[in-house]
N, C-alpha and C positions, 0 to 999 in steps of 0.2 A: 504494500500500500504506500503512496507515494502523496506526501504532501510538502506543496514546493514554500507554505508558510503556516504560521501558526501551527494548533495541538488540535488533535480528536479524540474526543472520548474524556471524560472525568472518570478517573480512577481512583478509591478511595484504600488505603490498605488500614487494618483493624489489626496491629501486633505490638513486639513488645520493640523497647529501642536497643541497640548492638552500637554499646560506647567506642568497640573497633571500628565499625562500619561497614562489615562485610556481611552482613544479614539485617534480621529486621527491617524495620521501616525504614532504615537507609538505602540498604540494598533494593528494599521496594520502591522508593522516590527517584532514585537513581537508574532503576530500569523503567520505572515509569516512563521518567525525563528524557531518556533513549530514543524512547519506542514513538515519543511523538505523543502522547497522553499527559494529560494535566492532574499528577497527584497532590491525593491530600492523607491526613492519617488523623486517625486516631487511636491516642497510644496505650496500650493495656500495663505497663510495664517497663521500668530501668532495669536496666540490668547492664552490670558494671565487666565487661569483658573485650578480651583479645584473641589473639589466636592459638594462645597458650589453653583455654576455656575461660569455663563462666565462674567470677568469683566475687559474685553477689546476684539476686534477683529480686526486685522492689516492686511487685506490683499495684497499682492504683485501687482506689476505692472503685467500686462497681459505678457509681454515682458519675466520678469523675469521666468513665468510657463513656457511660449514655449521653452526658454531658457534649463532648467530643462531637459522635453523632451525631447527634440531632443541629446541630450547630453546622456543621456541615452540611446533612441532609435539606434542610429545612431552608437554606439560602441556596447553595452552590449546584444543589443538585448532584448523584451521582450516576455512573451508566455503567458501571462493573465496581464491584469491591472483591478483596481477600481479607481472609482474616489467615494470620500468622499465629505469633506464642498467645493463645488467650490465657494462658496460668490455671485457671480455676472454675469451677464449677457456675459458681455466682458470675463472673464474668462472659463464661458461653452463656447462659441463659438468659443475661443484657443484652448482650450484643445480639440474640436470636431475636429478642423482642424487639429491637432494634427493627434490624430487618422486617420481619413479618410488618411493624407500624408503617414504615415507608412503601411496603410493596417490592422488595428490589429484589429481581427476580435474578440478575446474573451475580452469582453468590459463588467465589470463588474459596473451598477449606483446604488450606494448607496444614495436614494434623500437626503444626510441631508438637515436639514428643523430648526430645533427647539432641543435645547440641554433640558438639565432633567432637569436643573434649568430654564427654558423655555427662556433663550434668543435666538432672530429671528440667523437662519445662512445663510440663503438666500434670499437674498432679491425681493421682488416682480416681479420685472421683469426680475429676473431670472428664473421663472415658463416657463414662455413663449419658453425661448431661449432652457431649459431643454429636453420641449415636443418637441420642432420643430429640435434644432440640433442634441442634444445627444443622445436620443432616438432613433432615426433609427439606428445607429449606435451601437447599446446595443445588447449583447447577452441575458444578464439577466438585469432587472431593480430592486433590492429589497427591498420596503419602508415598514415601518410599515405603519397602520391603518390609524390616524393621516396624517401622510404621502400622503398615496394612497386617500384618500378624497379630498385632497386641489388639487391633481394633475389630478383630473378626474372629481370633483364633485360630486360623488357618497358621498351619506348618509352612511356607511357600517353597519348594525345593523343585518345580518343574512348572513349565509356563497352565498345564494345568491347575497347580495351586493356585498360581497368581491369577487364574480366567475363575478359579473358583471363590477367592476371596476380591475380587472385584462383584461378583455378582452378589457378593454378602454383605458389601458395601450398598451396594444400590438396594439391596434391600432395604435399608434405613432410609432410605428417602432421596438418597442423591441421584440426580437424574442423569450424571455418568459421573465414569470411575478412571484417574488416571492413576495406576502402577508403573511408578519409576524403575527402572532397571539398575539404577547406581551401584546399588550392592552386590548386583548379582556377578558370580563366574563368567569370566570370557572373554574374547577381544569387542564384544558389541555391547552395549549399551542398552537393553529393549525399552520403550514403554509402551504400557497397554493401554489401550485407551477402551474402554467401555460404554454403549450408550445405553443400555437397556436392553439390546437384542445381538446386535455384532459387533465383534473385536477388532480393533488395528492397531497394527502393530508399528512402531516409528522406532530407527533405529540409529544410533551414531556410534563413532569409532569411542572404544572404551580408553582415555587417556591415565597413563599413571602418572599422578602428583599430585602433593600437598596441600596444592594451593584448590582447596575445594571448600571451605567455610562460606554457606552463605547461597548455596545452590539450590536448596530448595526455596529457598525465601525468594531468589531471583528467580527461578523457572516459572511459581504459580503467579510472580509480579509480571513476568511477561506474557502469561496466558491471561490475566485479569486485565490489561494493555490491549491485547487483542481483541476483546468479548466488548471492551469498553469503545472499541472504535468498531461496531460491528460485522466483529469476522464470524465464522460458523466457530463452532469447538473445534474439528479438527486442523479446520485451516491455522486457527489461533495456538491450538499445541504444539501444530508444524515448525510455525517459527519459533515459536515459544523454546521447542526442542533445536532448533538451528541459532538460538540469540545465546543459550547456557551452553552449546558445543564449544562458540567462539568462546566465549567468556572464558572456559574452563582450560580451552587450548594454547588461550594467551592468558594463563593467570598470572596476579600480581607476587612479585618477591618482596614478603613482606614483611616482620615478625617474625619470632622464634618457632612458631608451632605449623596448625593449619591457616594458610593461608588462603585470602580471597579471591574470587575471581574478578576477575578485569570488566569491567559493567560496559567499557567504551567499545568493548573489543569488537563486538557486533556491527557499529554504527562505519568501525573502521575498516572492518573488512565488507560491507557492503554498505556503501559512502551514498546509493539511491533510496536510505530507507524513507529519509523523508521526501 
């Protein structure tokens, strides 16, 4: 999609903030800003980290997210949102009401779960509220591997687990299911994409390196980018899947630990996005 001025699409992301800037709402404003979309956020949560991991997490009063919302919603308008780290129980169930009062129907859930230095980001009974409020509500849900096992119980060890625990997804209400392939064995990549009835499959070269902190937060920011400027799901996961290829293939050297990927790298290697 090519726009030779201005932004399309109001994108709103619903996560926590990444004081490194290689996830959260960083990474989501930043691919936002990329892709030609006009973000905004509302923040669920500080959280004090780099690429070493997370070594603090502050989440907000419930009040303060709706707060956020609605404030947004209510002047600027939005045409896609993601929601990222929501922390807690009480916070998915704001932010679901959220949604459901506005009507906003392209409802991007990015389950974070577990950051790359593996501190928890959501907590236990947050699973529950996840499957039961937000979920119906989801146009697309997109977790990794990892991810999609805690939230359905599926083992995933063969692309049939993964076609099995996307359809267990959608059984909660999401009206498709994206399965990332990051974790999995092999030189490929896969992800699955689910809509309710048939599978496809997107696939990229599987790179090794460090510099991966911050990939899912960017993948579902460029899929909630696309949906916000009216592309289909698949067309929007396409790129979505070709914007965190770049990104990951040119990542930044950066810190001690996991490093981020390169948010520019996209824009660089295909200089007609706008």
């Amino acid at each position: 999609m090519n726009h030779s001025t201005g932004f399309t699409g109001r994108a709103l992301t619903i996560a926590g903030s990444d004081s490194g800037g290689g996830a959260g709402i960083q990474a989501d404003l930043k691919t936002f800003q990329e892709l030609g979309a006009y973000g905004m956020s509302a923040l669920t949560a500080a959280t004090a980290q780099n690429t070493l991991g997370v070594q603090g997490v502050y989440p907000l009063a419930k009040e303060a997210v709706a707060a956020q919302i609605h404030s947004v919603g209510s002047d600027i308008g939005v045409d896609a949102l993601k929601t990222g780290m929501l922390f807690s129980a009480d916070i998915i169930e704001t932010v679901a009401e959220a949604i459901a009062f506005f009507g906003w129907t392209k409802v991007v859930v990015d389950p974070v779960m577990i950051a790359k230095g593996g501190a928890s980001l959501l907590q236990d009974e947050a699973v529950r509220a996840m499957t039961e409020k937000l979920l119906p509500l989801t146009a697309v849900v997109t977790p990794n591997i990892p991810e999609a096992e805690r939230l359905t119980g599926v083992s995933i060890r063969s692309r049939a687990d993964k076609i099995e625990a996307a359809k267990r997804l959608a059984g909660f209400g999401a009206r498709n299911v994206i399965i990332k392939g990051g974790h999995e064995d092999g030189g490929e990549a896969v992800d699955l994409l689910f809509d309710g009835s048939s599978v496809t499959e997107m696939s990229g070269k599987r790179i090794e390196t460090a510099r991966t902190h911050g990939t899912g937060c960017t993948y579902s920011a460029a899929l909630t980018a696309g949906l916000a400027q009216g592309m289909g799901m698949e067309e929007a996961a396409r790129r979505a899947k070709a914007f965190i290829q770049a990104a990951i293939e040119d990542g930044i050297v950066i810190g001690s630990g996991h490093g981020p990927t390169n948010h520019w790298a996209y824009r660089r290697k295909f200089t007609s996005v706008f």
